[in-house]
N, C-alpha and C positions, 0 to 999 in steps of 0.2 A: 441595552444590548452591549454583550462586551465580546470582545475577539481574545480568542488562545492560541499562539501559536510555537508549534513545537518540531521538533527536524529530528529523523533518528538514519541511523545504515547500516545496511548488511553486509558483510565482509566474506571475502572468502581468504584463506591463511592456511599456510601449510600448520603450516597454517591453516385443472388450472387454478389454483387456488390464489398463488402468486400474482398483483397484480399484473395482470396479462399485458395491461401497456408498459408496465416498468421492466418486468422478464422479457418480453418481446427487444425490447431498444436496447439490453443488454450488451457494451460492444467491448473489443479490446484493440489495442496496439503494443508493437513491441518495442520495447528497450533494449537496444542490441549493440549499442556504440563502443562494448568491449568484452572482456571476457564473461561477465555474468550477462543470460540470455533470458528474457521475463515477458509475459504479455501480460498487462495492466489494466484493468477492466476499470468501467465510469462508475463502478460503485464501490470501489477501493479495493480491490481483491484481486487476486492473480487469475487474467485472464479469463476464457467463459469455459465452466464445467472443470475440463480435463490440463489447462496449458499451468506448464509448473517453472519455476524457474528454473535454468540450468547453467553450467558451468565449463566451460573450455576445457580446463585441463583434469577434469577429474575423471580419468581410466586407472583403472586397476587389472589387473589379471588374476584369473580366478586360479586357489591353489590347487585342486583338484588338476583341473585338464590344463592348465598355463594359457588358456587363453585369452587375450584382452577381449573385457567385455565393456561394452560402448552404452555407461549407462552414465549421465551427466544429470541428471535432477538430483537439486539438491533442497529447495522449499515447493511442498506443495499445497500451500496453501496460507494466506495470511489478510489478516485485517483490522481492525480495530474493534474494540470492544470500551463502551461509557457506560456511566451507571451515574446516576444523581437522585437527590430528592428536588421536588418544586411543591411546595405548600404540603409540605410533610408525607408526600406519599413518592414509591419508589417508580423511578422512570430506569430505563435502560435500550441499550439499541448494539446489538453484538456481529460479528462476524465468525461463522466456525461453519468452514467446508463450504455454507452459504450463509445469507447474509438477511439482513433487518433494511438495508439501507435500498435508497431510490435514486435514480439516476437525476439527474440535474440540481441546482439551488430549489431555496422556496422561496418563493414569489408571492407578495402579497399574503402571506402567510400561512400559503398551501405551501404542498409539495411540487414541482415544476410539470410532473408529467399528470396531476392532474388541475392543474392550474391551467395549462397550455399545452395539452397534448400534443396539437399542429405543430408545436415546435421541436418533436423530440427529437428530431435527427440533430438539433443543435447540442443536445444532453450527451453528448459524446466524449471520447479521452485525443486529446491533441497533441501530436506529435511535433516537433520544431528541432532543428541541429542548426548549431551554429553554422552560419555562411548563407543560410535558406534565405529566399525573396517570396516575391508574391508568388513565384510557380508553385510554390508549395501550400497546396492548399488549407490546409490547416495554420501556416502562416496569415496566409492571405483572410484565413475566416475568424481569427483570432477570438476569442467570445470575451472582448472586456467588458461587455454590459453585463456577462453573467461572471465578473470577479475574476479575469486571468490577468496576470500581470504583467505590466510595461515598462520596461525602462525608461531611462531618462529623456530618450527622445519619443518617446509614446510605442513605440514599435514594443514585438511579442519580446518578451524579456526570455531569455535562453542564458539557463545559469551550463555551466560544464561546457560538454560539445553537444548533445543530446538532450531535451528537456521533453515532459509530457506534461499535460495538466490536465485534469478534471475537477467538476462537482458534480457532491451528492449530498444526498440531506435524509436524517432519520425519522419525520413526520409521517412518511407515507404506513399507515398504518394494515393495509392490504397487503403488504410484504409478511406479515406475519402466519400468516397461512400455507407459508409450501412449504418449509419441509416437519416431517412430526417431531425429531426431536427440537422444532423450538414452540409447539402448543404452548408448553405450561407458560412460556411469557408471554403469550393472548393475552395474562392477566395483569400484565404490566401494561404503562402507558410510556408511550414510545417518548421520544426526546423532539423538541423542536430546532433539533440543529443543522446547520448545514455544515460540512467538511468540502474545502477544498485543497485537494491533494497534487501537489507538484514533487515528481521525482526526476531527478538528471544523475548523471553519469561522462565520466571524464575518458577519454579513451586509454589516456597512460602512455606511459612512454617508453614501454618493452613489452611485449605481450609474454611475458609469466608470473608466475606466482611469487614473486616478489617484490612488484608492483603496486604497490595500494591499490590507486587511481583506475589500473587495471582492473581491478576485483572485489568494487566497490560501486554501491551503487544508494545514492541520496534519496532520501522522502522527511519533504516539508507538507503539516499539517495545521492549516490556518481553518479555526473551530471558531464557526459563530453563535451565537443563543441568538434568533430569530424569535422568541416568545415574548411572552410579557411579563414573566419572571424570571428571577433568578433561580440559577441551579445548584442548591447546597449539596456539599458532601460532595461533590462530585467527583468521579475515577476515571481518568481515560486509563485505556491498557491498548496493548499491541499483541495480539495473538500468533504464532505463526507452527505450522506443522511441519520443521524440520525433516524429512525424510532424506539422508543418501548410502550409499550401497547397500546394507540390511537397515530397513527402516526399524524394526526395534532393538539394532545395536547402536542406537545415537544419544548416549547418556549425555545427560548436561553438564557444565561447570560453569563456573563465573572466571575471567581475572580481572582480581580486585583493582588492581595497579593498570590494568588500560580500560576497567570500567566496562568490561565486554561479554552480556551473556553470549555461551555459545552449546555446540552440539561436534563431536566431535567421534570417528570411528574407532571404536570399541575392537572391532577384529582385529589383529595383528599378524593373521596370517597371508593377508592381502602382497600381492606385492603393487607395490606404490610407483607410479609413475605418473608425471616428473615430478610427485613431493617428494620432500625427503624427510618427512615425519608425516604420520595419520593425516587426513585432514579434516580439515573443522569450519562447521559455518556460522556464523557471528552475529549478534545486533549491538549495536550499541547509540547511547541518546547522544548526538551530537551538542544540542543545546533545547532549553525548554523546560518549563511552559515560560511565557513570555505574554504582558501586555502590553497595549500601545503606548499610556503615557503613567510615569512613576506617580504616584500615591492613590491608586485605586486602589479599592479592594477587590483582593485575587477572588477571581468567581468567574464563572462564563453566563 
């Protein structure tokens, strides 16, 4: 068994088919500790259904009538996407619009919600801010039996002001059933991974857009292979469906030099407030893949 772990972030710059117990326990909480606004669902995806992320300061005024219109989403929708081979045949587990993946670890080398159904209320995504004690219940229930991390004196580790954390795992093979455009990978075999996902967020220290800290928002991905083999060839990817003001004027570009793909508005007959250029929404890999101890061979 080996671990992968990788950390990437989004910026903002002016810059019943489905199994029924894993859709059912489907939950979110929100990341709100500064200007980018997101609810984070236990199977890595923004939120349940409809919750998109948004952004504080992104109003524009429409040129037609001059009026400001109060439209702040700026991703709606994002996730991961793996692809490997194990003993020469193609495995994969995707996220787009909806998802492959099952809410909790795998345990005993199920998937958790069908290994332990009675426990799915603990398959949840957990919120924590710096300063919190036991009143906080998510504090107080911390799941380090199911992999959440602790700092040095054992307490829930809270990187930023704000931390969430969850697991999920791509075993549970009854996920593959609800929506149609993902049938054709019924003929795939699903991945025995578990992903646990921690994202924090720093409040900043001016609330506008030229604030990093402000307008940024961390995701760490610590990727187990819980199988009995290795996973050759293997791709992880980061999917995400950039939408803001007109969602198909969000052409893409890269810079090369801060390493940051992004999506940025295309109209210019917008009047812009309070950017003072278009604005654009960003990813970039902070660090990663990574293993635990030097001279392994890279594989999960």
């Amino acid at each position: 068994m080996k671990n992968l772990i990788c950390a990437l972030a989004y910026l903002l710059f002016s810059t019943s088919a489905f199994s029924q117990s894993a859709y059912r326990h489907r939950d979110a909480k929100q990341i709100d500790v500064n200007q980018i606004k997101t609810f984070l669902s236990n199977l890595g995806t923004l939120g349940v259904f409809t919750n998109i992320a948004t952004w504080d300061q992104l109003r524009y005024r429409d040129y037609l009538s001059g009026n400001e219109l109060n439209n702040t989403g700026i991703v709606y929708q994002q996730g991961l996407w793996m692809l490997g081979k194990i003993n020469g045949e193609n495995h994969a587990s995707v996220t787009e619009w909806n998802t492959h993946f099952s809410p909790g670890p795998i345990i005993n080398g199920q998937p958790a919600m069908i290994y332990n159904p009675l426990d799915s209320a603990r398959y949840t995504i957990y919120k924590i801010n710096k300063g919190d004690d036991l009143n906080n219940p998510d504090y107080n229930n911390w799941p380090t039996d199911l992999g959440a991390p602790v700092d040095n004196n054992g307490k829930p580790l809270i990187k930023g002001d704000q931390t969430l954390w969850t697991a999920f795992n791509a075993a549970d093979s009854t996920t593959l059933n609800y929506w149609q455009w993902f049938q054709p990978n019924n003929y795939l075999h699903l991945l025995p991974i578990e992903i646990q996902q921690l994202a924090f967020a720093r409040a900043g220290n001016k609330k506008d857009n030229e604030d990093i800290f402000s307008n940024t928002i961390f995701f760490e991905y610590l990727i187990i292979n819980k199988g009995n083999s290795n996973i050759d060839s293997a791709f992880f990817g980061f999917w995400t469906d950039i939408d803001f003001y007109e969602a198909g004027l969000n052409p893409p570009a890269v810079d090369t030099l801060a390493q940051v793909g992004y999506c940025w508005a295309l109209n210019d007959t917008y009047t812009y407030t309070p950017q003072r250029a278009p604005a654009a929404v960003g990813f970039t890999l902070i660090y990663g893949p990574s293993i635990p101890s030097a001279g392994q061979k890279f594989g999960i």
